[in-house]
C-alpha positions as CSV (number, residue, x, y, z in Angstrom):
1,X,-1.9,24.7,39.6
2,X,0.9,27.9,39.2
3,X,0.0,30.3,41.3
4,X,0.5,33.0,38.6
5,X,-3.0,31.3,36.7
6,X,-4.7,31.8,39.5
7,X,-5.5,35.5,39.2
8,X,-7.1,34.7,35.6
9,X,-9.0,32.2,36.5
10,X,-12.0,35.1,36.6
11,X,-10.8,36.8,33.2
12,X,-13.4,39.0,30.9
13,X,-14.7,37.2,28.2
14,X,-13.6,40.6,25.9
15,X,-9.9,39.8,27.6
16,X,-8.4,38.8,23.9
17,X,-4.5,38.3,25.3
18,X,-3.8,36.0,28.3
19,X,0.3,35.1,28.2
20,X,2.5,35.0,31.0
21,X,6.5,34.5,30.9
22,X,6.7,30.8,32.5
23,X,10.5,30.6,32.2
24,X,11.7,27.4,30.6
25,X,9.2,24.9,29.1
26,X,8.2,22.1,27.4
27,X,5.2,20.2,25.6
28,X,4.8,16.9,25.4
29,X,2.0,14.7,23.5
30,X,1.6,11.4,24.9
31,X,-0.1,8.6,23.1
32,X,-2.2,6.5,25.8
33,X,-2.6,3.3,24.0
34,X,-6.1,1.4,24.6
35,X,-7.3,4.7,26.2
36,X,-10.9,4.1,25.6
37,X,-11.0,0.6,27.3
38,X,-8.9,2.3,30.5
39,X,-11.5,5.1,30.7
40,X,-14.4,2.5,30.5
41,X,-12.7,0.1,32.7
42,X,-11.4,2.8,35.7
43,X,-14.2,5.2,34.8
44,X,-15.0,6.4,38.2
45,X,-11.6,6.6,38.9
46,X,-10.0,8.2,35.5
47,X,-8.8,11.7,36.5
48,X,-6.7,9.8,39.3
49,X,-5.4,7.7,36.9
50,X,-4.4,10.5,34.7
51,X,-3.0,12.6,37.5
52,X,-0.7,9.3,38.6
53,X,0.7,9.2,34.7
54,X,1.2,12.8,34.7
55,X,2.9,12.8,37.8
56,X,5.2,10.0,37.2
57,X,5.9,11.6,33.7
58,X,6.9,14.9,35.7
59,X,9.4,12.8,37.8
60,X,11.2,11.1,35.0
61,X,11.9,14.5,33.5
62,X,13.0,15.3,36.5
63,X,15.3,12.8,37.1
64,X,16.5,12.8,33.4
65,X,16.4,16.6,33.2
66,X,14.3,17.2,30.4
């Protein structure tokens, strides 16, 4: 997590305006083909299996400097 989220992780629910300046970015949407099957078949172990994608999609941005 970036450390600058952590101080609004406790925010008022009548805060109305949570931005912060994160420098350069990007968004990607990712398509997980079959995703339902995967979640029922590794469904104790999904978030892992999520966090491994994500990562590996955060080194080949990396390495192709996206």
């Amino acid at each position: 997590m970036p450390s600058f989220i952590i101080p609004h992780l406790n925010f008022e629910l009548n805060d109305a305006y949570l931005a912060d300046d994160a420098g350069e970015t990007s968004i990607m949407f990712v398509y997980i083909c079959e995703f339902d099957q995967l979640s029922n078949f590794y469904k104790d172990h999904i978030v892992g299996l999520l966090d491994k994608i994500f990562k590996d999609f955060d080194i080949l941005c990396e390495k192709h400097g996206v």
